[in-house]
NUKOLDO-693639 format. One record per residue (C-alpha): residue in one letter; x, y, z; residue number from 1. Coordinates in nm, 4 decimals. Example, Ala and Ser with C-alpha at 12.3 -4.5 7.8 and 13.67 -1.06 7.14 Angstrom:
BEGIN
node residuo->a px->1.2300 py->-0.4500 pz->0.7800 num->1 $
node residuo->s px->1.3670 py->-0.1060 pz->0.7140 num->2 $
END
This chain:
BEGIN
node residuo->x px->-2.5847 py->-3.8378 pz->-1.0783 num->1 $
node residuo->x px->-2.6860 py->-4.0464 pz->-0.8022 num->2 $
node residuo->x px->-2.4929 py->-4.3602 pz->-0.7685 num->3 $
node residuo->x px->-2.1986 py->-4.2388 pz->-0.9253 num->4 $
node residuo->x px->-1.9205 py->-4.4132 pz->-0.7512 num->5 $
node residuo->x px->-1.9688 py->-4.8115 pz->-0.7720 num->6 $
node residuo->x px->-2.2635 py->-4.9791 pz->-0.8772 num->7 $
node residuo->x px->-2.4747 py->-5.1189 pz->-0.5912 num->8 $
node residuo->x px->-2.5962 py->-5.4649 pz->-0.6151 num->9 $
node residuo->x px->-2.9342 py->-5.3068 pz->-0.5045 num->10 $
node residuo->x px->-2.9795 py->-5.1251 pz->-0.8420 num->11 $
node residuo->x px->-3.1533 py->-5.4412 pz->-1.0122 num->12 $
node residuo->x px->-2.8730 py->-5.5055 pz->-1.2240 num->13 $
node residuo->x px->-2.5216 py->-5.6593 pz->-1.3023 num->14 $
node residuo->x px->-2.1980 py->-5.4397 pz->-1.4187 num->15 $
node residuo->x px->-2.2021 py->-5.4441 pz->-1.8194 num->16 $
node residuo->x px->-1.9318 py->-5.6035 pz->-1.9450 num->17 $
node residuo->x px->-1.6850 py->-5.3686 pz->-2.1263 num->18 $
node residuo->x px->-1.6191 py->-5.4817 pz->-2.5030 num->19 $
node residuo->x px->-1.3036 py->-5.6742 pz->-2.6322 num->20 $
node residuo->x px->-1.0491 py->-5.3591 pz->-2.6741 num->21 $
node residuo->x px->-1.2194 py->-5.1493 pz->-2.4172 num->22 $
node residuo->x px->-0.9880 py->-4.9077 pz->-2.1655 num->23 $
node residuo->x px->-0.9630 py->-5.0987 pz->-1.8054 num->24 $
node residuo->x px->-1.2497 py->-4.9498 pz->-1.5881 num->25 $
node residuo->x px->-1.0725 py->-4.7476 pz->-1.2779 num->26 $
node residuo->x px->-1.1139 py->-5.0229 pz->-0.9383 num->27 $
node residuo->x px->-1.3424 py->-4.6709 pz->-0.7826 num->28 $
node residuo->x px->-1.6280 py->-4.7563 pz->-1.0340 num->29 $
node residuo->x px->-1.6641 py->-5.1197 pz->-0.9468 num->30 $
node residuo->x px->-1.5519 py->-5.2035 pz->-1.2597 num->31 $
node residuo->x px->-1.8543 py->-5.1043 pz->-1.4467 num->32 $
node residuo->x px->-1.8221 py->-4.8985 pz->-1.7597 num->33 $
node residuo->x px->-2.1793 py->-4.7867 pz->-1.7453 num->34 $
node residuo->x px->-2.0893 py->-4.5981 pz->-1.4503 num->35 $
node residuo->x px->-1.7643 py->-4.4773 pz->-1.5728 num->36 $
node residuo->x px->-1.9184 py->-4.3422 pz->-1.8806 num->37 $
node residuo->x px->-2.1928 py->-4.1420 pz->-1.6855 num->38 $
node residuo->x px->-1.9574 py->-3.9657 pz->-1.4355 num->39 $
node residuo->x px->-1.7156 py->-3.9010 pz->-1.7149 num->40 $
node residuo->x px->-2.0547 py->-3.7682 pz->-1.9458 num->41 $
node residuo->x px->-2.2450 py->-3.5955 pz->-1.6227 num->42 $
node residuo->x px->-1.9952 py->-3.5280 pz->-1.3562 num->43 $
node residuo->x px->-1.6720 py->-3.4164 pz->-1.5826 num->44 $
node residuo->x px->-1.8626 py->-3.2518 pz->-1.8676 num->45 $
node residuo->x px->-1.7280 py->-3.4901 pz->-2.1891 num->46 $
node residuo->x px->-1.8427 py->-3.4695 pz->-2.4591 num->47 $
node residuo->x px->-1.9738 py->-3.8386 pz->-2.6002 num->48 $
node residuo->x px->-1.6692 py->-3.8524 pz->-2.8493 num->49 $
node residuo->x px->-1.4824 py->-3.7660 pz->-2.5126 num->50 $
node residuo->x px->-1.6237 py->-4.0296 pz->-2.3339 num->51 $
node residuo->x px->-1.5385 py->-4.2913 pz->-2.5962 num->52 $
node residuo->x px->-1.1674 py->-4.2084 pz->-2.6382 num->53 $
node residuo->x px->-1.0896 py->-4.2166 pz->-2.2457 num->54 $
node residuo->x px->-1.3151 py->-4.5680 pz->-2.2084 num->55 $
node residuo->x px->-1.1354 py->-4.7097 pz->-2.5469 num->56 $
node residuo->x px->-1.5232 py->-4.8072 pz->-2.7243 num->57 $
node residuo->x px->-1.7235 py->-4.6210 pz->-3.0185 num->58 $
node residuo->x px->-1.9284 py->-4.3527 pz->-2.9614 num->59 $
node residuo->x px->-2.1857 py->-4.5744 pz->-3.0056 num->60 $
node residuo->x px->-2.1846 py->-4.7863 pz->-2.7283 num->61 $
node residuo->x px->-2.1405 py->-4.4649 pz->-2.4897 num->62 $
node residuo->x px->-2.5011 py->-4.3836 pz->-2.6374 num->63 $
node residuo->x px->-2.6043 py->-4.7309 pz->-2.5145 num->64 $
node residuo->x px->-2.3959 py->-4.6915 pz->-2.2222 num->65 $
node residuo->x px->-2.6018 py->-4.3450 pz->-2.0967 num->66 $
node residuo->x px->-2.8891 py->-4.4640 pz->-2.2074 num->67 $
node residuo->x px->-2.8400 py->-4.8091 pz->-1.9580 num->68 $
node residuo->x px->-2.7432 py->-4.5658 pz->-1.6868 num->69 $
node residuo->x px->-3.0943 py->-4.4154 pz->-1.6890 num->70 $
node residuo->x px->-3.2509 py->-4.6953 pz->-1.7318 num->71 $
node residuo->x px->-3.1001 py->-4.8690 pz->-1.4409 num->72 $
node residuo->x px->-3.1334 py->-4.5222 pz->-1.1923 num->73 $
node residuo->x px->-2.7241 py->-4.4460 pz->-1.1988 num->74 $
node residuo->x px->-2.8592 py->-4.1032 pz->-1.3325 num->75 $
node residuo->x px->-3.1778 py->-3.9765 pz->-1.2292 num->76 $
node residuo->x px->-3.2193 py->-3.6329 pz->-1.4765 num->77 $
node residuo->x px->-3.4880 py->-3.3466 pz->-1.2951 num->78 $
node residuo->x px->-3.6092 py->-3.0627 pz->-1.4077 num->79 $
node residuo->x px->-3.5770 py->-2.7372 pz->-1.1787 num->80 $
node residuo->x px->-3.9361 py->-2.6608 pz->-1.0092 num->81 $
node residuo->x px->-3.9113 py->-2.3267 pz->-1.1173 num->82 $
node residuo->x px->-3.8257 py->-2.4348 pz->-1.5266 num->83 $
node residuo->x px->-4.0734 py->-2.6570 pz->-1.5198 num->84 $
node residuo->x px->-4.3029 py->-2.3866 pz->-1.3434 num->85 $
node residuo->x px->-4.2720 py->-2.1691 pz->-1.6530 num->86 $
node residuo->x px->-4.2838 py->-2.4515 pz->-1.8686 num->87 $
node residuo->x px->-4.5872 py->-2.5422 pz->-1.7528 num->88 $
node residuo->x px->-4.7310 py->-2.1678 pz->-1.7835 num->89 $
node residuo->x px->-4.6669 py->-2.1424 pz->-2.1341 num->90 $
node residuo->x px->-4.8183 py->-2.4367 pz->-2.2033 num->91 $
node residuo->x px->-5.1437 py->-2.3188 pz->-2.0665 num->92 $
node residuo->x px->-5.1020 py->-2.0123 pz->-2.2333 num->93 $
node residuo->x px->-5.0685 py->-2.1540 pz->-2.5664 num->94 $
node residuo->x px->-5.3510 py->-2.4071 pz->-2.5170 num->95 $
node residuo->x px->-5.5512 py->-2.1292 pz->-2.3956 num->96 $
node residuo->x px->-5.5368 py->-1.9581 pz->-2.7090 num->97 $
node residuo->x px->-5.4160 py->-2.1810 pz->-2.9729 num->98 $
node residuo->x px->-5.0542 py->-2.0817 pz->-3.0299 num->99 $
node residuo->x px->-4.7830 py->-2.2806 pz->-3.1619 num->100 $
node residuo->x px->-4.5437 py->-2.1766 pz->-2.9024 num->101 $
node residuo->x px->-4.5178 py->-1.9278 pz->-2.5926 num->102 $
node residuo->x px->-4.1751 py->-1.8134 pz->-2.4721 num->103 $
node residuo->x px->-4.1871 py->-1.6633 pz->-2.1695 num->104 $
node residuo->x px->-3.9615 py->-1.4158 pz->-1.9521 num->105 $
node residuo->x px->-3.9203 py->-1.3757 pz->-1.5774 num->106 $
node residuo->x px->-4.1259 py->-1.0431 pz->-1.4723 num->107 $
node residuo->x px->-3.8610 py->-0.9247 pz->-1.2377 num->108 $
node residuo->x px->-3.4731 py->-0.9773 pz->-1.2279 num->109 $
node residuo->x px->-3.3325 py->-0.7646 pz->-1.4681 num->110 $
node residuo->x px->-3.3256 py->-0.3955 pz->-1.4084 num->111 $
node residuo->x px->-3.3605 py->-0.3350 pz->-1.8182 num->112 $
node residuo->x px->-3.7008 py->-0.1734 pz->-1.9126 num->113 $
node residuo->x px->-3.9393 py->-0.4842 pz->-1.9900 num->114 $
node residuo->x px->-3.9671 py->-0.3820 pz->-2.3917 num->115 $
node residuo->x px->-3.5609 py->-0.4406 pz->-2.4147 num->116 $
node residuo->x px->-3.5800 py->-0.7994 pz->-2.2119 num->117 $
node residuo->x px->-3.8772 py->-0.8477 pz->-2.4410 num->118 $
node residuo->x px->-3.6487 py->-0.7616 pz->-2.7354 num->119 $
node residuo->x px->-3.3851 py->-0.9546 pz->-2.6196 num->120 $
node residuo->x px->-3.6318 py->-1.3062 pz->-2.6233 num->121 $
node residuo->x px->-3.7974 py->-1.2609 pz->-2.9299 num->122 $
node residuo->x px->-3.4321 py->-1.1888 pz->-3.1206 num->123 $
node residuo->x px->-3.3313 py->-1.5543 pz->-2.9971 num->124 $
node residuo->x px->-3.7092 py->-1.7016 pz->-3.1017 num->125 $
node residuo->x px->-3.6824 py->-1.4861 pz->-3.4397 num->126 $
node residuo->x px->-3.3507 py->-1.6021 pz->-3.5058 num->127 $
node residuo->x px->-3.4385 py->-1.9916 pz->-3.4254 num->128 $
node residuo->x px->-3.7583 py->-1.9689 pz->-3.6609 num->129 $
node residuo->x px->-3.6117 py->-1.7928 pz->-3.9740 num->130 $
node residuo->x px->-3.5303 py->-2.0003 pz->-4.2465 num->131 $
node residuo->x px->-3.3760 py->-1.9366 pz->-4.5697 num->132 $
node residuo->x px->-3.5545 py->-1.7617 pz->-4.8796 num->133 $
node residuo->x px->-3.8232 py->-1.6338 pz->-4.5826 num->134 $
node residuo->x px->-4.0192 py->-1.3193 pz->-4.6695 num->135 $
node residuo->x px->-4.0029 py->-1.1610 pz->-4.2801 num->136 $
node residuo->x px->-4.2505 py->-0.8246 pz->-4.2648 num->137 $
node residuo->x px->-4.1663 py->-0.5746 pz->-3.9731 num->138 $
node residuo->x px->-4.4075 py->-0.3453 pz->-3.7864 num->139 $
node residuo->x px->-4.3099 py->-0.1060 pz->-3.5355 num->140 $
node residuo->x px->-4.2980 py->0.0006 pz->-3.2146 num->141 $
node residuo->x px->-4.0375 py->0.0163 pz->-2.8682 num->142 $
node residuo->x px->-4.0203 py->-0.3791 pz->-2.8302 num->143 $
node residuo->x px->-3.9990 py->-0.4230 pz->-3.2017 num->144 $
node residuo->x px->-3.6786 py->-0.1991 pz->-3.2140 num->145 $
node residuo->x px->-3.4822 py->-0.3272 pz->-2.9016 num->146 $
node residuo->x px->-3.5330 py->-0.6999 pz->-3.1053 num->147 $
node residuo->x px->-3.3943 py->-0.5641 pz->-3.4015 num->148 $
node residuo->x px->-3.1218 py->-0.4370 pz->-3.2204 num->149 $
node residuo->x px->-3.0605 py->-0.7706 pz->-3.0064 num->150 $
node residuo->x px->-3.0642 py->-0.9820 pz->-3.3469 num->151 $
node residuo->x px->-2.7049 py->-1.1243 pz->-3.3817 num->152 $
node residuo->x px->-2.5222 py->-1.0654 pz->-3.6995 num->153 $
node residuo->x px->-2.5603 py->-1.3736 pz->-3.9269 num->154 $
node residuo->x px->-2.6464 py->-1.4514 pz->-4.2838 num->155 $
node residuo->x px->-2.9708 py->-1.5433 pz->-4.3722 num->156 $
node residuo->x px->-2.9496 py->-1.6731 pz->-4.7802 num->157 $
node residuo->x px->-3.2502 py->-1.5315 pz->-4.9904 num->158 $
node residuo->x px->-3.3723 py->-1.3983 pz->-4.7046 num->159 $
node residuo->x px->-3.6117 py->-1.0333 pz->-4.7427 num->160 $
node residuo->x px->-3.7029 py->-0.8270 pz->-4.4853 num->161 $
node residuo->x px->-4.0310 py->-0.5873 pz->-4.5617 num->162 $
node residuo->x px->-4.2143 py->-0.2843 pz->-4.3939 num->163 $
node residuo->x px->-4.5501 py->-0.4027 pz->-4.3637 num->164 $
node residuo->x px->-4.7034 py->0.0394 pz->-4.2775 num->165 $
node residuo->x px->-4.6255 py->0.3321 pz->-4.3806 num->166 $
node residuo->x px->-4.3845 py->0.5555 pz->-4.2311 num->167 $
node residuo->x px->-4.4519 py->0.8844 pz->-4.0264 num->168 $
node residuo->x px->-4.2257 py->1.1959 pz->-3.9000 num->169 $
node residuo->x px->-4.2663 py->1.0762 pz->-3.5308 num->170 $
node residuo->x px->-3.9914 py->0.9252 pz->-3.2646 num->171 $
node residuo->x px->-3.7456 py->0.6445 pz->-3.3303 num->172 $
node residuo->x px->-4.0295 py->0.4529 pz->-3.1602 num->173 $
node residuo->x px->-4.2769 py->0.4552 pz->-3.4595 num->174 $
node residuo->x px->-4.0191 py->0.3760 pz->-3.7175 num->175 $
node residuo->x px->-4.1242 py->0.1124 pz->-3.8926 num->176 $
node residuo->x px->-3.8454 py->0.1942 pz->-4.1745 num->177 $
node residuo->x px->-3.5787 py->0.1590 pz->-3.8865 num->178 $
node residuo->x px->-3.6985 py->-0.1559 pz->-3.7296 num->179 $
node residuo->x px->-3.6636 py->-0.2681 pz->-4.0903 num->180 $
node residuo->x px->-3.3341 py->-0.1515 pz->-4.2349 num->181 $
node residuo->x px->-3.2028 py->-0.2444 pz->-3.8858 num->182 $
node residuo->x px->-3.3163 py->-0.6388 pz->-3.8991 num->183 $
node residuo->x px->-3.1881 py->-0.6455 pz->-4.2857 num->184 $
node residuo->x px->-2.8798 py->-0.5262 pz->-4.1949 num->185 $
node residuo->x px->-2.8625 py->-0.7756 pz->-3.8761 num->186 $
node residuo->x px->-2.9493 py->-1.0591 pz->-4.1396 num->187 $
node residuo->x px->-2.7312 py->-0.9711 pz->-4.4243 num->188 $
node residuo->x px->-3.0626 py->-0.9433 pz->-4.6344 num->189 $
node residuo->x px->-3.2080 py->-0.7433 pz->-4.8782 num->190 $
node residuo->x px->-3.4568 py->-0.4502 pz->-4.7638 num->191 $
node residuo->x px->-3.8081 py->-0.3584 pz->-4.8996 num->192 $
node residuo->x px->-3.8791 py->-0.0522 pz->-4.7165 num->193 $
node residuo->x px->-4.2559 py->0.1331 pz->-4.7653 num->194 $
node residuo->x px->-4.2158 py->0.4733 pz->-4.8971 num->195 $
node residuo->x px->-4.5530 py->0.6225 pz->-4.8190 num->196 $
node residuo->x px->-4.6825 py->0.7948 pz->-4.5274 num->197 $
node residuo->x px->-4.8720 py->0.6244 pz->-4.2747 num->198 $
node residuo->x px->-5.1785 py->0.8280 pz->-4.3180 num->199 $
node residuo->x px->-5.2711 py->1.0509 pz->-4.6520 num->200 $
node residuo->x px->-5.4809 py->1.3451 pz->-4.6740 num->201 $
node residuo->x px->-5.8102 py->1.1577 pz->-4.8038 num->202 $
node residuo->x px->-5.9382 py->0.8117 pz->-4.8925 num->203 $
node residuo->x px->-5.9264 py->0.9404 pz->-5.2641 num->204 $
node residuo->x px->-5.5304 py->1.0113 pz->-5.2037 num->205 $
node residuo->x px->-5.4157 py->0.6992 pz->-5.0851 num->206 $
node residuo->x px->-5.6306 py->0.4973 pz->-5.3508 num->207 $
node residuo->x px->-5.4273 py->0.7159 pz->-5.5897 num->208 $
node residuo->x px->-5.1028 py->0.6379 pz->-5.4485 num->209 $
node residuo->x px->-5.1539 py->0.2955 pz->-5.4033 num->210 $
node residuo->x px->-5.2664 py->0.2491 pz->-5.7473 num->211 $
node residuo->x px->-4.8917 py->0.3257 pz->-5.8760 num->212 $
node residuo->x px->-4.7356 py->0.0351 pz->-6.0472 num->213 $
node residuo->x px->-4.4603 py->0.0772 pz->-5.7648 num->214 $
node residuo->x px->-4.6699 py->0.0774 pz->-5.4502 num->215 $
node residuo->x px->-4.8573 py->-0.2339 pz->-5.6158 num->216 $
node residuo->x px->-4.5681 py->-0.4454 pz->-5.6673 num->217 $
node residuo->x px->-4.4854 py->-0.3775 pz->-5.2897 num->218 $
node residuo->x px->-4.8212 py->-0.4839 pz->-5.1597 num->219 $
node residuo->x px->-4.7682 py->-0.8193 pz->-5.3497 num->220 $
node residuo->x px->-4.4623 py->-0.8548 pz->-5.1766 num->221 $
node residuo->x px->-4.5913 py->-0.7614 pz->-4.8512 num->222 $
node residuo->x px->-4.8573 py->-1.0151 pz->-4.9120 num->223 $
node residuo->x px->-4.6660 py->-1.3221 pz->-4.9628 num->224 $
node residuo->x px->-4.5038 py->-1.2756 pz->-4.6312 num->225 $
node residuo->x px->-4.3952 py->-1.5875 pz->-4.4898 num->226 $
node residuo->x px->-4.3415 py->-1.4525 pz->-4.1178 num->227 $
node residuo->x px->-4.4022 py->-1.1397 pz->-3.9472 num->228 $
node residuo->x px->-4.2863 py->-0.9560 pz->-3.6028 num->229 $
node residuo->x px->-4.4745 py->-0.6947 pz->-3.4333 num->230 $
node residuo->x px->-4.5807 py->-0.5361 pz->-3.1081 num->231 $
node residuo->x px->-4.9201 py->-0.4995 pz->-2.9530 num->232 $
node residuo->x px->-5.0069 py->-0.1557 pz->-2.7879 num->233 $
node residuo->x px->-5.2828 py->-0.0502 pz->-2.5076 num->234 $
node residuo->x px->-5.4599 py->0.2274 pz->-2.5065 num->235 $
node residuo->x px->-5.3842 py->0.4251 pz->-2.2084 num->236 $
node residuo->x px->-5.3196 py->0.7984 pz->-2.1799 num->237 $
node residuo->x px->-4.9413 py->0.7190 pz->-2.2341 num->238 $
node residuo->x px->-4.9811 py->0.4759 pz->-2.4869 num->239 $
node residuo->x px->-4.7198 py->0.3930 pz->-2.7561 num->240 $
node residuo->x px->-4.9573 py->0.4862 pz->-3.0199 num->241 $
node residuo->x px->-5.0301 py->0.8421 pz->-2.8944 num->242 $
node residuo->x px->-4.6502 py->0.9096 pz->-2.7430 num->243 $
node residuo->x px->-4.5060 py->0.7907 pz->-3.1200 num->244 $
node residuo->x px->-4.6337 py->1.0572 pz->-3.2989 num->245 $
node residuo->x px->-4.8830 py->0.7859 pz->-3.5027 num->246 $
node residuo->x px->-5.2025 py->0.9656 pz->-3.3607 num->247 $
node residuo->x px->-5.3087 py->1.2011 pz->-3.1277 num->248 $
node residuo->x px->-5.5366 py->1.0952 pz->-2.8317 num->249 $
node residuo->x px->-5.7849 py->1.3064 pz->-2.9658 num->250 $
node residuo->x px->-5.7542 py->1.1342 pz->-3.2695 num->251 $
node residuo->x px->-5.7722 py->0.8149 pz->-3.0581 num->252 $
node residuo->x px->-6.0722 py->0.8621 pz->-2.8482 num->253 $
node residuo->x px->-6.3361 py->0.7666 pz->-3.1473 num->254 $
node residuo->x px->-6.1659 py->0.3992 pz->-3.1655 num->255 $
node residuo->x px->-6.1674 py->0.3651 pz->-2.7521 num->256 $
node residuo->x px->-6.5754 py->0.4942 pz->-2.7384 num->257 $
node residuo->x px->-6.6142 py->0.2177 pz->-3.0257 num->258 $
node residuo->x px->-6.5005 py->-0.0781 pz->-2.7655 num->259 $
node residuo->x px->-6.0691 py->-0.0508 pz->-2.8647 num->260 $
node residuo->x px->-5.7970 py->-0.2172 pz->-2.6122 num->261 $
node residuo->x px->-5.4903 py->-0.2232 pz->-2.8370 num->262 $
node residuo->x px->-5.3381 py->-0.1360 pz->-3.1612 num->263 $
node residuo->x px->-5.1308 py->-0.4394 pz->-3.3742 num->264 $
node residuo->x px->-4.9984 py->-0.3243 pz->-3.6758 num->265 $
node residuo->x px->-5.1516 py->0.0341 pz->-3.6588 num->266 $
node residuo->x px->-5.4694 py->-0.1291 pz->-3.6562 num->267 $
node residuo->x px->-5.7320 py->-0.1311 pz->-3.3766 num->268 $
node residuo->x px->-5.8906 py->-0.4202 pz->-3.2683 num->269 $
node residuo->x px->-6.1718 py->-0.4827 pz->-2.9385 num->270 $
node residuo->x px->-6.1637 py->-0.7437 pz->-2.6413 num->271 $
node residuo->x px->-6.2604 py->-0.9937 pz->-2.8759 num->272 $
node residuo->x px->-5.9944 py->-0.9199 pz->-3.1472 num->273 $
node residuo->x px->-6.2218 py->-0.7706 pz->-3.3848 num->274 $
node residuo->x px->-6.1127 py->-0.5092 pz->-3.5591 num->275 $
node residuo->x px->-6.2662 py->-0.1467 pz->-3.5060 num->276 $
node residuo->x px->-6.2570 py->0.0468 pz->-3.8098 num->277 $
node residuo->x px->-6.2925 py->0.4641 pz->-3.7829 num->278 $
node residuo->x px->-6.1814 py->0.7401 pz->-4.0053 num->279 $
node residuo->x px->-5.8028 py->0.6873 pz->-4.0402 num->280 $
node residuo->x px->-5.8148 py->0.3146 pz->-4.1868 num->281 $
node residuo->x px->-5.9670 py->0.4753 pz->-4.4775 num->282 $
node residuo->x px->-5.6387 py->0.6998 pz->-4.5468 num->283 $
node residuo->x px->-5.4299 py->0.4787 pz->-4.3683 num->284 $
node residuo->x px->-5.0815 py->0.2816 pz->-4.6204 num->285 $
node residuo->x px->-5.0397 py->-0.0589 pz->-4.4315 num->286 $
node residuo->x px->-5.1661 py->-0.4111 pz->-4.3876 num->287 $
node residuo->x px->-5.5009 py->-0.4870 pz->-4.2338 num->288 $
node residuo->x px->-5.5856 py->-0.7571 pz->-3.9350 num->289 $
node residuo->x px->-5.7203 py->-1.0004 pz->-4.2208 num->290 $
node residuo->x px->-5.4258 py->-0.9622 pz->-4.3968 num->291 $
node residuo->x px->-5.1999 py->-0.9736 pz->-4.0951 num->292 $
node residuo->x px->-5.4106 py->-1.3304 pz->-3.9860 num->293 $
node residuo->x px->-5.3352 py->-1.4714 pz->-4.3503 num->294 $
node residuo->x px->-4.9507 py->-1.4751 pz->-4.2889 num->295 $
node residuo->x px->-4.8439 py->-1.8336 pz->-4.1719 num->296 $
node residuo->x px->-4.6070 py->-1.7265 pz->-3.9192 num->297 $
node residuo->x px->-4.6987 py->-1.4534 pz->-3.6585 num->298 $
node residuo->x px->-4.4529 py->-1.3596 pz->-3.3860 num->299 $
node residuo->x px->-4.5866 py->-1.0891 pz->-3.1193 num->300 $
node residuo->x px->-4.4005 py->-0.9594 pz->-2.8580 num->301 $
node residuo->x px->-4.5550 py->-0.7798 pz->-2.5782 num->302 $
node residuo->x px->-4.6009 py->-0.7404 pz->-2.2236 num->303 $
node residuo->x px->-4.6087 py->-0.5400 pz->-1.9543 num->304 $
node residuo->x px->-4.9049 py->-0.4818 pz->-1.7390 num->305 $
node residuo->x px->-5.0783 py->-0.1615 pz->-1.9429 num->306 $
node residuo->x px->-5.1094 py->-0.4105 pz->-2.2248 num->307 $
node residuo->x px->-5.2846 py->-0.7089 pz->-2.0968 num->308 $
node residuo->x px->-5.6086 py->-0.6808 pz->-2.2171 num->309 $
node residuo->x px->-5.4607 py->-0.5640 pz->-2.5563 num->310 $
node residuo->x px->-5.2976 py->-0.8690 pz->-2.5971 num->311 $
node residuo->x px->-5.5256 py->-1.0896 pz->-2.5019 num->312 $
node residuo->x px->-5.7302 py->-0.9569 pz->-2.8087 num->313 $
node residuo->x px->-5.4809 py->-0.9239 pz->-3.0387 num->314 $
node residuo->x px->-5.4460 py->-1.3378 pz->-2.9503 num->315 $
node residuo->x px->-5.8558 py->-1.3889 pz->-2.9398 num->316 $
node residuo->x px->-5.8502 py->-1.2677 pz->-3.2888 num->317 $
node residuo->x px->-5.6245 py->-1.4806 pz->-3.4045 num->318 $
node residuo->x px->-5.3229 py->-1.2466 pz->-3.4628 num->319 $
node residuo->x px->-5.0678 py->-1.4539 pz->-3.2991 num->320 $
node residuo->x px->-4.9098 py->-1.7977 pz->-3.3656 num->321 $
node residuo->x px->-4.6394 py->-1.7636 pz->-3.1623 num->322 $
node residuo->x px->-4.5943 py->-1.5101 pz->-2.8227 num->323 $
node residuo->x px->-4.3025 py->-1.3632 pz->-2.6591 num->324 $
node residuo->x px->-4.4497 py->-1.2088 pz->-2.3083 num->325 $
node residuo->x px->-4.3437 py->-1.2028 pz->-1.9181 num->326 $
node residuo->x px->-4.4756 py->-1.4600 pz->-1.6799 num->327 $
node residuo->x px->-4.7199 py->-1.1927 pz->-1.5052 num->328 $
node residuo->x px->-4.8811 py->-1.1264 pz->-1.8284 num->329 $
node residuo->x px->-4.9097 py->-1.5036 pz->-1.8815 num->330 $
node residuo->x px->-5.0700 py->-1.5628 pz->-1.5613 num->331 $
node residuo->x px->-5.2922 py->-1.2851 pz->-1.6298 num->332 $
node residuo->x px->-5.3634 py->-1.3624 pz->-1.9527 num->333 $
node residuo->x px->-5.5140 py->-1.7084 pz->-1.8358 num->334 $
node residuo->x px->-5.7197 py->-1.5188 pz->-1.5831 num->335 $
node residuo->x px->-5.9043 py->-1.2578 pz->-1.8386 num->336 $
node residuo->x px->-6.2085 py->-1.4001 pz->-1.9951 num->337 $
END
């Protein structure tokens, strides 16, 4: 607060005059209970129901008091060059690509791996954008996991929480039934986990299975998601996708010939965001990129420079309405064409 002692004549303005009842204003503020309230508000850290009990008015005229104080320069309010900075990045980024929000972290700072910090984030984004009766599908994945196990503990009324793939004997990072049961349990809501494998034997097989009166009702479900939360993977030789136990690389290399950068939701998708289809989407129990684009509410989290270019397609195609990344990949992200 500049200006915070007396009020100086050179401001442009006269002392208010306090209201018939008011508290004396201390002789050190020039008798001026515009600048009273501010250092009380700004300097002392009241609270505005503070502020009016010490000057003796309501609480509404210490809202008309700050709001005088701006107005006539006693506080001047900045924004940190570096906030404003990111601020200013994420922006871009979600002009760029038509998201509804970006949230970015700093790349460097914390020693924690960058899928935790990324975890960490998009708990406090998932947390601000749930809302009651929501039908929240999970995918899978390292930076899915550490998010489900940053979510706070708090009730979430009506609130249903929904594999959206299949699940596979792998590691605990390509567990979409964990990353599931985990964020239910962090909500307090109920749990609609997928029991099928990721990948059956045949087409015929899975058409079977996902015939069953069971399987369909779960689809439906899965369906009328309202929001969803996955993780975006490259395709390098130690990808995510090939390390989980999903697929093998050899399995892989078909989808990388056909013009692949990334996997979203076990699905593979080019530069562009299109998706490239090859022999395991045909035996394959989970949601497809259509499906994933039809749910309103899309939060990815990813970053990390090995996934760049994947998620720059998974947000050309339309995947994403809101990001979670790392400033590097943001600045990066506005650099690929």
């Amino acid at each position: 607060m500049e200006g915070r002692t007396r009020h100086d004549p050179e401001d442009g303005g006269r002392p208010a005059a306090p209201p018939r009842g008011a508290n004396p204003v201390p002789v050190e503020f020039g008798g001026d209970p515009v600048v009273w309230a501010a250092w009380l508000y700004y300097e002392d850290s009241l609270n505005q129901s503070e502020v009016a009990e010490r000057l003796g008015v309501s609480r509404a005229t210490v809202v008309n008091y700050l709001q005088e104080a701006r107005q006539r320069g006693i506080v001047r309010i900045s924004i940190a060059a570096e906030a404003l900075g990111t601020l200013r990045l994420s922006r871009e980024v979600a002009a760029r690509f038509g998201l509804q929000g970006c949230y970015l972290i700093p790349t460097s700072g914390d020693a924690r791996p960058l899928h935790e910090r990324l975890g960490d984030a998009g708990a406090r984004v998932l947390a601000e954008r749930l809302a009651p009766n929501d039908i929240l599908g999970v995918s899978w994945g390292r930076t899915v996991l550490s998010l489900a196990r940053a979510l706070p503990h708090h009730d979430m009324p009506g609130v249903t929480v929904v594999q959206v793939t299949g699940s596979e004997v792998g590691t605990a990072a390509f567990s979409p039934e964990l990353c599931t049961s985990i964020l239910a349990n962090r909500l307090g809501a109920r749990c609609v986990n997928l029991h099928a494998p990721a990948f059956l034997s045949t087409q015929a097989v899975r058409d079977i299975l996902l015939a069953e009166p069971a399987l369909v009702r779960q689809f439906e479900l899965i369906r009328s998601c309202t929001k969803i939360v996955y993780g975006v993977a490259g395709l390098t030789e130690d990808s995510m996708v090939f390390e989980s136990g999903f697929m093998s690389r050899k399995d892989g290399l078909p989808y990388i010939a056909a013009g692949a950068v990334g996997v979203a939701i076990g699905r593979f998708f080019d530069a562009s965001g299109a998706p490239v289809v090859g022999s395991h989407d045909s035996r394959m129990v989970g949601v497809s990129l259509d499906e994933l684009r039809a749910i309103p509410e899309r939060l990815c989290v990813a970053g990390g420079p090995d996934k760049e270019t994947a998620v720059a397609g998974a947000l050309r195609g339309g995947y994403a309405t809101h990001l979670v990344t790392d400033e590097k990949t943001a600045r990066r992200l506005l650099e690929l064409r």
